[in-house]
C-alpha positions as a LaTeX table, in Angstrom:
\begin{tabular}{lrrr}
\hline
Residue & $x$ (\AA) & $y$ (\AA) & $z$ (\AA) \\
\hline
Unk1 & 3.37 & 13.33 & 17.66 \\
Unk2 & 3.11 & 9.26 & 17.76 \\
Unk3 & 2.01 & 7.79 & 14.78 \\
Unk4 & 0.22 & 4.42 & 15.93 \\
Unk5 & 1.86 & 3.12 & 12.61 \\
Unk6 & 1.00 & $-0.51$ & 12.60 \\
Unk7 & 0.12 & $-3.18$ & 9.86 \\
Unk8 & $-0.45$ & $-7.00$ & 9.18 \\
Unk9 & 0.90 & $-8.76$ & 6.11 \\
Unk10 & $-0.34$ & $-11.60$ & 4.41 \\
Unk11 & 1.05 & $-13.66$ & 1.34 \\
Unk12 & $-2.46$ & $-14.66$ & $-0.85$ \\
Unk13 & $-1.36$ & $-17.24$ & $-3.50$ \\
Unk14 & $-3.48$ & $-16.49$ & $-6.62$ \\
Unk15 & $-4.24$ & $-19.33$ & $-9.30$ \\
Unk16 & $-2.11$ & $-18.76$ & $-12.69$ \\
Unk17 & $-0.71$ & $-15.80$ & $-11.29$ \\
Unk18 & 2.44 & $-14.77$ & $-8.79$ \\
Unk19 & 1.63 & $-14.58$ & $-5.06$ \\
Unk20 & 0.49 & $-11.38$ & $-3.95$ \\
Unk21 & 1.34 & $-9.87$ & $-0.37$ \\
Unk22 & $-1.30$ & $-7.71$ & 1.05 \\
Unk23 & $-0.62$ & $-5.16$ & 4.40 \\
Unk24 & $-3.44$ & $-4.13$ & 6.27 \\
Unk25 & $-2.53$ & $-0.73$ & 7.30 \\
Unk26 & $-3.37$ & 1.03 & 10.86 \\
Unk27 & $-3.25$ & 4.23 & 12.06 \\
Unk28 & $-0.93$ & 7.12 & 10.67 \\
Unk29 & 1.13 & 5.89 & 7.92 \\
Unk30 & 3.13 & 9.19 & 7.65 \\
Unk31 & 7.09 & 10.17 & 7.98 \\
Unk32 & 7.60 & 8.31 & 10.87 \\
Unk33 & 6.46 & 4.82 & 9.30 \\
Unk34 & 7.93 & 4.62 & 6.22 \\
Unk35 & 10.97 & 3.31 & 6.94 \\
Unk36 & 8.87 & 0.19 & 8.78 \\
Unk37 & 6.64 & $-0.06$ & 5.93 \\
Unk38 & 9.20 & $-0.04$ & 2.91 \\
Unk39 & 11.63 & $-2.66$ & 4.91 \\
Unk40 & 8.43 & $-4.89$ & 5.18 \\
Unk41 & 7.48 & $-4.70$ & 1.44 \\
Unk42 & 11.24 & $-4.88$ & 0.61 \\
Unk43 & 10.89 & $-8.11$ & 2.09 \\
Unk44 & 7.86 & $-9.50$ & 0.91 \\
Unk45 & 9.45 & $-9.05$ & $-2.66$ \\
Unk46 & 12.64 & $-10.71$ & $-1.97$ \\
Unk47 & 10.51 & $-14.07$ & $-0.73$ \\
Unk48 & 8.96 & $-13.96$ & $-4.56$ \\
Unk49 & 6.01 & $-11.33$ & $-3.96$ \\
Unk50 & 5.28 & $-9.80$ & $-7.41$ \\
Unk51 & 2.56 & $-8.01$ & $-6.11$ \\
Unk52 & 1.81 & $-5.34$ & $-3.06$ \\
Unk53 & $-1.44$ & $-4.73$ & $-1.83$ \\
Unk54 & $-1.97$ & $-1.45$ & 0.44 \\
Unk55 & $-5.09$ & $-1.84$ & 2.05 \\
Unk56 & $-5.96$ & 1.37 & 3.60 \\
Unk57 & $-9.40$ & 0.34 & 5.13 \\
Unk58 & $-7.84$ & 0.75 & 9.03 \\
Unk59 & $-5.44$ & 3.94 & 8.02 \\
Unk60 & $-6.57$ & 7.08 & 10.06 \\
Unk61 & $-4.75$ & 9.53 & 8.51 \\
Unk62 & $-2.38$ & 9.42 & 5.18 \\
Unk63 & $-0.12$ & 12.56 & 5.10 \\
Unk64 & 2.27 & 13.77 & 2.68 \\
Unk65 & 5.50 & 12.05 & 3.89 \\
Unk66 & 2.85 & 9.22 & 3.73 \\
Unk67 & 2.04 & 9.62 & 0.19 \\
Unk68 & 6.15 & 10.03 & $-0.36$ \\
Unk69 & 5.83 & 6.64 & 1.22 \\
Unk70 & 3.72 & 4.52 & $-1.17$ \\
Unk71 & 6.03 & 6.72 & $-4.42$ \\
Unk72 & 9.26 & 5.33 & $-3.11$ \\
Unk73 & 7.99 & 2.46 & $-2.80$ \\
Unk74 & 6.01 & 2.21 & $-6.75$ \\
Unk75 & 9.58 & 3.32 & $-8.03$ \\
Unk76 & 11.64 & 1.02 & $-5.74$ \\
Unk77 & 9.00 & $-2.06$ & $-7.33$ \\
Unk78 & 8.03 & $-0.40$ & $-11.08$ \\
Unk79 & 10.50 & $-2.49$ & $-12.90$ \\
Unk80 & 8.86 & $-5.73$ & $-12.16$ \\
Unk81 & 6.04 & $-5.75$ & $-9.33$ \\
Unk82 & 2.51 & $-3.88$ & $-8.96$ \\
Unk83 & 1.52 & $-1.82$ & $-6.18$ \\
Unk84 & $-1.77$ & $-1.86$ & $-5.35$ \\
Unk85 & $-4.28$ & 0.35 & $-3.30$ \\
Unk86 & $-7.53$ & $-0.90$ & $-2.18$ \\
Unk87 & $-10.56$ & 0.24 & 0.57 \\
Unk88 & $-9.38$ & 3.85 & 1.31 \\
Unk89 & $-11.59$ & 5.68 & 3.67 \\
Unk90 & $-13.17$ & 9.52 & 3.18 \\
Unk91 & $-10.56$ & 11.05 & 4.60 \\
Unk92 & $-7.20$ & 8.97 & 2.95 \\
Unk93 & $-9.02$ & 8.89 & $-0.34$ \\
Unk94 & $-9.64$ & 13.06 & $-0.79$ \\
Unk95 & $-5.86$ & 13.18 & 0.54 \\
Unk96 & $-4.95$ & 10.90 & $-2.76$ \\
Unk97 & $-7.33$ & 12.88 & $-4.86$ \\
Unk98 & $-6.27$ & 16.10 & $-3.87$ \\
Unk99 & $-2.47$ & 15.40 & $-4.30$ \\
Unk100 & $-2.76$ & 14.07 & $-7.59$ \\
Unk101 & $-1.75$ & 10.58 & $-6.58$ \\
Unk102 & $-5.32$ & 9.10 & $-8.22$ \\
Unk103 & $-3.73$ & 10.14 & $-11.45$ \\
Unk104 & $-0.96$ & 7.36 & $-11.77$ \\
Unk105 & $-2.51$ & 5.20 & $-9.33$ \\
Unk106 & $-5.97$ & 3.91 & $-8.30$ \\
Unk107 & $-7.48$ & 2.78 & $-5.97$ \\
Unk108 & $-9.54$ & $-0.31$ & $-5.78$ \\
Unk109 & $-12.98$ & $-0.71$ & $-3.75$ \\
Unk110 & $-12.50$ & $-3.71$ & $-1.85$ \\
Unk111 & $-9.11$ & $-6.24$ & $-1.61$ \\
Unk112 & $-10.98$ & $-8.86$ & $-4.19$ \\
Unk113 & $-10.91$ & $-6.04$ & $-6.96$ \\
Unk114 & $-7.55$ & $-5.75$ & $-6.37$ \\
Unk115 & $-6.08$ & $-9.12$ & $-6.62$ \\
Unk116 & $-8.07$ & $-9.53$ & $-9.68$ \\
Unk117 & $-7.28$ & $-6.32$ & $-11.38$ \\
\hline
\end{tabular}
């Protein structure tokens, strides 16, 4: 099955605080897509990015290896950047709630709560 995995990063400098880099996520982010995303957000943090925004407002559909997705990637940052999630639809959000994931993470309403929180 073809994912349609795409996304669009940008780098939002924040006053008093470390750049953050936000991706717009499309489509199916899901086994197939990891490997794109984490590479991308790998990146952003070796340019000085202490902060990753996930905004999930275009994602169709989040499956599990999707979900494995944004853990690799809070374990690969923990030590010294913040993941963020913000504007998950119906569908993505009750995925996050019913796997637990709202439990260690959460997930912010619109992009501004997130770069402030």
């Amino acid at each position: 099955m073809k994912s349609d995995f795409k996304f669009t990063s940008e780098k939002i400098d924040q006053l008093g605080k470390p750049p953050a880099t936000v991706f717009h996520l499309h489509g199916w982010l899901d086994a197939q897509s990891e490997k794109l995303l984490l590479s991308a957000m790998e990146e952003a943090r070796a340019t000085g990015t202490n902060t990753i925004i996930l905004n999930l407002e275009e994602l169709t559909m989040l499956t599990s290896m999707g979900i494995r997705t944004i853990q690799k990637a809070q374990k690969m940052f923990e030590s010294d950047s913040a993941i963020k999630l913000c504007n998950a639809p119906p569908n993505v959000y009750h995925v996050l709630k019913l796997s637990g994931f709202l439990q260690f993470m959460p997930v912010y309403e619109s992009l501004e709560a997130a770069l402030s929180a």
